[in-house]
Residue, then its C-alpha position, 0 to 999 in steps of 0.5 A: x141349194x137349200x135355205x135354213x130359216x131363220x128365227x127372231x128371238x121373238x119367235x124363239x122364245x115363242x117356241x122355248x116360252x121364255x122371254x125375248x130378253x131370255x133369249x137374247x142374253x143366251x145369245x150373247x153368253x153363248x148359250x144358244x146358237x146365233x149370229x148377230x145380223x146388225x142389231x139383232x141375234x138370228x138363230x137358224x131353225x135346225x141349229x135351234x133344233x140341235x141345241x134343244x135335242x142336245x138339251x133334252x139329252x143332257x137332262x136325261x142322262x145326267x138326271 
């Protein structure tokens, strides 16, 4: 069984390079994929992955 990895939102927005605080109000608007584990948001790597692709093709078809 193989186990996803899951981001802070420190290391999201390390990786997006927007702000901790960016990230997680995405999160709580539902902007970007999260479950909130007591206190604070945890997004899996590949659900990450996803949305940024899916991101990336919105921008370029629409564009």
């Amino acid at each position: 069984m193989e186990t996803d990895h899951l981001l802070s939102t420190d290391d999201v927005g390390t990786i997006l390079k927007i702000s901790k605080i960016t990230v997680q109000r995405w999160c709580h608007e539902g902007k970007i994929p999260a479950a909130k584990i007591g206190k604070a948001y945890r997004i899996k790597k590949t659900d990450l992955d996803r949305w940024y692709e899916d991101k990336l093709l919105e921008n370029t078809v629409f564009q």
